[in-house]
N, C-alpha and C positions, 0 to 999 in steps of 0.2 A: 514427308508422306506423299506428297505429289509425284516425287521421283519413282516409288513402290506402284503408285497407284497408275503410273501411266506404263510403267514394265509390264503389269498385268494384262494391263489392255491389251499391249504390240505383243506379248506372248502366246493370246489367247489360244488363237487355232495350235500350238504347239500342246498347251494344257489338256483341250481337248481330246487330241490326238494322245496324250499319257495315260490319260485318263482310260481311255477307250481300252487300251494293253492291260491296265489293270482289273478291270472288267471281266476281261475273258478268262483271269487263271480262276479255275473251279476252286474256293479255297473255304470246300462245304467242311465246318470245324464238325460234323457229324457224325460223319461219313469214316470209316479207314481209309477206303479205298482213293479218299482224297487228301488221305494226309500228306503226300507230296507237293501238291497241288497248294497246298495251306502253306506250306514250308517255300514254294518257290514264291507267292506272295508274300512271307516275309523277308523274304531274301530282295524281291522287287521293292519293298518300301523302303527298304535299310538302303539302299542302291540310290533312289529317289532324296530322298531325306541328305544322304552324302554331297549329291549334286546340285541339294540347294542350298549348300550351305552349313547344314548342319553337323557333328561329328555322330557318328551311328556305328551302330553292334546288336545283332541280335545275339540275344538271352535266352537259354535253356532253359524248360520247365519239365515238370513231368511229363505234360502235354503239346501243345503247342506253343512255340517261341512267343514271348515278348521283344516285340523292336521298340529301341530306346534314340532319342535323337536329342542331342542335347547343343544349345549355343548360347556362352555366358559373355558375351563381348562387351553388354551394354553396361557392365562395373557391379562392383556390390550395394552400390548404392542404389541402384534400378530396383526394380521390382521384380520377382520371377513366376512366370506360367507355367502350368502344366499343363498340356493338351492333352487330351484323350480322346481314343478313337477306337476301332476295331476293326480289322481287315477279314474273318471271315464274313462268312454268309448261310443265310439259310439254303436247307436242300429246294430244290427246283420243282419237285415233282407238286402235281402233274403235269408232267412234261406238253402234254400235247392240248393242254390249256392257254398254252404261251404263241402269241401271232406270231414273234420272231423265235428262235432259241434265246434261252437265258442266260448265254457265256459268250454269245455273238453282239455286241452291243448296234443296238441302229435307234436312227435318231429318227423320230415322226412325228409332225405339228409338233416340233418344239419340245419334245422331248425324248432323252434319255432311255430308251428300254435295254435293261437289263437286269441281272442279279446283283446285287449290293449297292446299285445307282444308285436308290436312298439309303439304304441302311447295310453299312454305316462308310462302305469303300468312296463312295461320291463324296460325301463331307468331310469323311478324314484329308481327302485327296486335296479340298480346298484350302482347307490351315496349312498345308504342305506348300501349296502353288502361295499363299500369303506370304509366306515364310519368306520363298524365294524372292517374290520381288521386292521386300523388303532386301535384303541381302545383297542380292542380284542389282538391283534397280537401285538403294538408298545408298547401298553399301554396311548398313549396321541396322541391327531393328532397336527400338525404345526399350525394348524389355527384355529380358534373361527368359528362355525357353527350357524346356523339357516337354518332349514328345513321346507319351507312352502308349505305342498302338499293341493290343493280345489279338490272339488269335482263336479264343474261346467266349467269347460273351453268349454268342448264337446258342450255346453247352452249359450254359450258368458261369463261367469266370473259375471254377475251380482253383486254377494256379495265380490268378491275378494278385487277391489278395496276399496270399504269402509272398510272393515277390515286393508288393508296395513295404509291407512289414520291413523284409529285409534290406531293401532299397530305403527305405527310410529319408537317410539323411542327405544322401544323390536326391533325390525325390521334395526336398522342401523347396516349400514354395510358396507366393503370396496368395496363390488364387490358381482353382483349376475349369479352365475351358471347356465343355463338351458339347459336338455339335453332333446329337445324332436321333433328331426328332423332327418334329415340323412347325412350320407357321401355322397359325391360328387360321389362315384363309389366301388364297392368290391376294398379292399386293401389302398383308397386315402380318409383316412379322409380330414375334412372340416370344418374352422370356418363360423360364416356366418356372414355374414356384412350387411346385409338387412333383412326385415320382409315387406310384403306386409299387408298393413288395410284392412278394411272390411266393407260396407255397406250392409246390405241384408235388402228386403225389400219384403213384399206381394201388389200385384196388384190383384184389382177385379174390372170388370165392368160387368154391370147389365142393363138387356133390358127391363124386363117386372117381373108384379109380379110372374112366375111361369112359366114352365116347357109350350112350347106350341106345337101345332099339324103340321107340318112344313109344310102339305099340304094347310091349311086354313089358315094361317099366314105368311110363309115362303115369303119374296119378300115386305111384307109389314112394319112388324115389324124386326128390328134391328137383324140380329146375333151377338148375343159377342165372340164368338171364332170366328169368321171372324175378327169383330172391334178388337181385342186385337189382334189376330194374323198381322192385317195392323198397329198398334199401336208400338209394338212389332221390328217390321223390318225397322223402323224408328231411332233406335240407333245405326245403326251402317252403314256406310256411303259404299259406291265399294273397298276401300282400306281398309278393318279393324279397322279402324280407329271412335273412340266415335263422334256419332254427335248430342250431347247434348250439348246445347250454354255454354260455360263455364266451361265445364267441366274439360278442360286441363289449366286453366287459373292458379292454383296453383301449378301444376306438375313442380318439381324442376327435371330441368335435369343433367343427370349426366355429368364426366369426360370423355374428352375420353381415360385416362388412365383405367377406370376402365372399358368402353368399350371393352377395345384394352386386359384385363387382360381375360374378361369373352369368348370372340372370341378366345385366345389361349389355352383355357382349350381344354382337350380331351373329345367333345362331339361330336357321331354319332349320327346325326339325322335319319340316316336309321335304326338303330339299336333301337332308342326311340320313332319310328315311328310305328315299327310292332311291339316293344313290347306292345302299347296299343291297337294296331290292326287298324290302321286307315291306311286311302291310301292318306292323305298329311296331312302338315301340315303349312292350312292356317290363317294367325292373320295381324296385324297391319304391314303394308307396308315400309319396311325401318328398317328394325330388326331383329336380328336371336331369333331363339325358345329360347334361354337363357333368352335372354335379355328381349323379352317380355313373360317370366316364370317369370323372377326378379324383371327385374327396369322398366316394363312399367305395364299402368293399363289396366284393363280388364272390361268386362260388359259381363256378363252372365246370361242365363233362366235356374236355376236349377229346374224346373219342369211347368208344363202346365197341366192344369183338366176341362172340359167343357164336357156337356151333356154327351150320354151315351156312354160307352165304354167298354158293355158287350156280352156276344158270342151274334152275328143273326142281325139281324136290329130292328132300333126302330127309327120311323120316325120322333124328335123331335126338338123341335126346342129350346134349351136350354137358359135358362132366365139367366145365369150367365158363366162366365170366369173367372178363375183366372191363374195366374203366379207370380212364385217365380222368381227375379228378384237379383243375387248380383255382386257386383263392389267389387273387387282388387284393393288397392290404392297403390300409392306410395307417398314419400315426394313429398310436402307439402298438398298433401289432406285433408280435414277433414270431417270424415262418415254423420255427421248431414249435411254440405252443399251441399254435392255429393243428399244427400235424397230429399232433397229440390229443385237441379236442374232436378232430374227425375222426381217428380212431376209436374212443370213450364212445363217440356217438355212434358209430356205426356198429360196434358190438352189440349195443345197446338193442341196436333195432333189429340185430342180424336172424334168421330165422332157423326153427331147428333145422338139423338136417344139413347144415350149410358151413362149411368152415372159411375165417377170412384171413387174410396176410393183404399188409399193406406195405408199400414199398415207398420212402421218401426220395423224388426224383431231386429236386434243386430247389433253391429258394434264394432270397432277399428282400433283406429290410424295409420298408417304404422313406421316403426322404420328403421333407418340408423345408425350403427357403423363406428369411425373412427379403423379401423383394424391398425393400429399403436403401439407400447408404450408398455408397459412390460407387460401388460396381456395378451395379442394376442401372445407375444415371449411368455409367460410363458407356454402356452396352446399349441401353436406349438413343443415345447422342451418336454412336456409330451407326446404329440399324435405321434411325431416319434419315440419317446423311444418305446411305445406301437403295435403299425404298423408298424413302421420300412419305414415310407413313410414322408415327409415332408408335412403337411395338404397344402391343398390349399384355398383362399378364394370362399365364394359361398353366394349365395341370395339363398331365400326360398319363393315360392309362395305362401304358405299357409301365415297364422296371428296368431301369438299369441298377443291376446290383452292387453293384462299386462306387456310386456315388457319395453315398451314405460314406464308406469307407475310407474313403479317399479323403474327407472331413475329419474324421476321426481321425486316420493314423495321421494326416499331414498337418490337422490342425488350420487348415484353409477352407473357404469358403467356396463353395460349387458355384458355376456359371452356367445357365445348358442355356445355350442360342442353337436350333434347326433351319434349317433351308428347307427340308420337303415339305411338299403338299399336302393336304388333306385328300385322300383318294390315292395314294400314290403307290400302292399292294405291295407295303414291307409285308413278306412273309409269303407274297402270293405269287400266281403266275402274272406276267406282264409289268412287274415293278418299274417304275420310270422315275427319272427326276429331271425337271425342267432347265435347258440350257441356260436362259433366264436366269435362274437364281445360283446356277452353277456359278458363271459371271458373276452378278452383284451379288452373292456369297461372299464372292476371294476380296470382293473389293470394300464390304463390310466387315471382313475381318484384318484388312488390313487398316480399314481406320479403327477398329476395336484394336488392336496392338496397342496403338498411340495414344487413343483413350483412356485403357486403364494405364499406360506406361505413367501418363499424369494423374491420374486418380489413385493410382496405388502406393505412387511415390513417398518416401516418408513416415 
C-alpha cells in the first residue's frame, strides 16, 4: 500500500491536470444538443480507465453509453468490487449565476469550480486515479475491480438497470463502492446508511381550448393556476405533515437508537439555516431538520408555469397550469404507488370546470444499510487513516436509484463513502469540490482497496 500511496502523492499535479480536461466536456445527459459531448466523455473515461491499468469498452444503450473497466489480477480467491460512478451532469443554467463558467474549471481558495466537481465526475475521477496508483505504483491492487461509470443518472438511470440485469454475471461481485455524496462536515467524513426514493411527476390542468380575454371571460370560465394553485395546498396538512390518504401507510419507522444517534451529531441549524439564506426552518411536526432531511418523506412543487409571465401586463386568462410535483421516500415506499395516491388525491379535490392529466416523470426506491459488519469497520479504518477523524454515520436526502438495484440483482452489499462538502451547489451555479479531499479522497480510497481486500477475504 505504501508504494500506491506514495505514486499518488508524486502524481498529483498530473491528476489534477486530468481531472481538469474532464471537467470541461459538457456531458449535460439532458440536453440533445449535448449528446456528443456525453459520448466524448465516455469515450474520455474508457481512454482514462485503459491508461490506468484497467481493460475497458464502452457499451451501447438505448441512450447513453455505459463504460465498463474491469481488472481481475488479484486471483479468484480475492474479493471483487464494483465501483460506480456517473460521468454526466446536471444542465448549468442559470448561466450568468456562475462567477467562473461551468465547463472552464478554476480553482479559488481551495477549491474546484466547476460542473460535475462534486457530482459525480470529481469522485468517480478519484477511484480511477486509486486504481492507478495501485497498479502503476504497487503493480497489482488487493482486490478484483469492476468499474461501471452511465451516463444517465442526472435523467433517472433509464438504461442502467437493464444493462446490470444483462451483465449480471460480468458484474458479480463482493461488494459495491459508491462515492457520489458528501461528508457529514469539513474534516468529519461519513458512511451513509440511507438513500431517500423518488417519485417525480408533471401535473397539468386545463380549462378551455386557448389562451382567453380575462375581462370577457374571467369569473365565468375556470382559472387553472387558481384550480392548481387550491389543488396544490391540499397536500400538506397545518403541521407539515403529507395528507395524501395513504400515503404514510408503508413508511417503516425507524429506531430510536438511530434517532437518538442522528440528534447527537454536531448539527447547527442556525448555521444551515443562513447558509441557504432562509429565515426558518419549517417541515413535518415532531422532528428535527436531520431527521426529516433523512428518514422522513417529503412532497415538493419543483416548479409552477401558467399564463403570462413577461415584463408589463397582459390581461389573460390562461387555458392551462402546470406543476412539477416530487416525493422523497423512505423505507417501505414504492415510487409507482406514491404516483397513484397523488393522482386518487388530486382528482379528488380537482374542481369543476377543470380537467387533469398527470405525467410520471422518473422515480426510485429508497435504500437502507445495516451499518454493521466488516465493511462499514473496513471503510471506517480507511477514512480515519485519511482524515484522521473517525467517520460518523449519516442519511442523504438525495436518491440514487441503482443502489437499491445493484443489491438486489448482484446480491451485494452497498458501500457509499462521499468527499463533498456540505455547501458544495450539486445542481447549482458555482459547484466546487475542495482540492483537499480531491487528494485525501484518492488516498482513502486507496487504503479502503486494502481494507476491504482483508475484510472481504473468504
Amino acid at each position: 500500500m505504501d508504494a500506491a500511496l506514495s505514486f499518488s502523492r508524486q502524481h498529483s499535479p498530473r491528476f489534477h491536470a486530468e481531472l481538469e480536461e474532464f471537467l470541461r466536456i459538457p456531458s449535460v445527459s439532458a440536453r440533445s444538443e449535448h449528446d456528443g459531448d456525453t459520448r466524448a466523455a465516455a469515450e474520455w473515461l474508457s481512454g482514462r480507465m485503459t491508461a490506468a491499468g484497467l481493460d475497458s469498452r464502452v457499451f451501447e444503450t438505448p441512450g447513453h453509453p455505459v463504460v465498463l473497466g474491469e481488472w481481475r489480477g488479484a486471483g479468484a480467491d480475492a474479493p471483487t468490487l464494483l465501483i460506480y460512478g456517473h460521468y454526466d451532469v446536471q444542465p448549468a443554467e442559470p448561466l450568468e449565476l456562475w462567477t467562473s463558467p461551468p465547463f472552464e474549471p478554476e480553482v479559488r481558495d481551495g477549491r474546484i469550480y466547476a460542473r460535475g466537481s462534486a457530482d459525480d465526475k470529481g469522485q468517480l475521477h478519484m477511484h480511477v486515479k486509486a486504481l492507478e496508483s495501485w497498479l502503476a505504483g504497487a503493480g497489482r491492487l488487493p482486490v478484483n475491480v469492476v468499474v461501471v461509470a452511465e451516463g444517465e443518472e442526472e435523467v433517472g438511470s433509464p438504461n442502467l438497470l437493464p444493462f446490470v440485469e444483462e451483465m449480471a454475471d460480468r458484474l458479480a461481485c463482493d461488494a459495491v463502492v459508491i462515492s457520489d455524496s458528501a461528508m457529514f462536515e469539513e474534516g468529519l467524513p461519513s458512511l451513509l446508511f440511507s438513500l431517500r426514493g423518488l417519485a417525480y411527476l408533471e401535473v397539468r390542468v386545463r380549462t378551455a381550448s386557448g389562451d382567453l380575454h380575462s375581462g370577457a371571460y374571467g369569473g365565468a370560465v375556470a382559472n387553472p393556476a387558481a384550480a392548481l394553485s387550491r389543488m396544490i395546498a391540499t397536500l400538506h396538512d397545518d403541521h407539515g405533515r403529507i395528507a395524501i390518504p395513504g400515503f404514510y401507510d408503508a413508511v417503516k419507522e425507524w429506531d430510536s437508537a438511530t434517532r437518538d444517534a442522528i440528534r447527537a451529531l454536531p448539527f447547527d441549524e442556525d448555521r444551515f439555516r443562513s447558509g441557504v439564506g432562509a429565515t426558518d426552518l419549517p417541515g413535518e411536526a415532531g422532528y428535527s431538520t436531520l431527521e426529516r432531511l433523512w428518514i422522513r418523506p417529503t412532497c415538493e412543487v419543483n416548479g409552477l408555469l401558467s399564463g403570462y409571465t413577461g415584463q408589463g401586463a397582459k390581461t389573460v386568462l390562461p387555458a392551462e397550469a402546470m406543476a412539477k410535483i416530487s416525493f422523497r421516500l423512505v423505507p417501505d415506499q414504492d415510487p409507482a404507488r406514491v404516483g397513484r395516491l397523488l393522482e386518487e388525491h388530486l382528482r379528488r379535490v380537482t374542481p369543476a370546470g377543470v380537467t387533469l392529466d398527470i405525467t410520471e416523470l422518473h422515480g426510485g426506491h429508497p435504500w437502507r444499510a445495516d451499518p454493521t459488519g466488516p465493511l462499514f469497520e473496513a471503510a471506517g479504518r480507511a477514512l480515519e487513516a485519511a482524515f484522521g477523524a473517525r467517520p460518523v454515520l449519516a442519511g442523504e436526502g438525495g436518491s440514487i436509484p441503482i443502489v437499491g438495484d445493484f443489491e438486489r440483482v448482484l446480491d451485494a452489499p452497498a458501500l457509499l463513502v462521499g468527499f463533498a462538502l456540505p455547501g458544495c451547489n450539486m445542481h447549482a451555479p458555482d459547484e466546487w469540490f475542495t482540492v483537499e479531499n480531491y487528494d485525501r479522497g484518492i488516498e482513502a480510497l486507496v487504503r479502503l482497496y486494502a481494507e476491504l481486500g482483508d475484510a472481504l477475504r473468504g
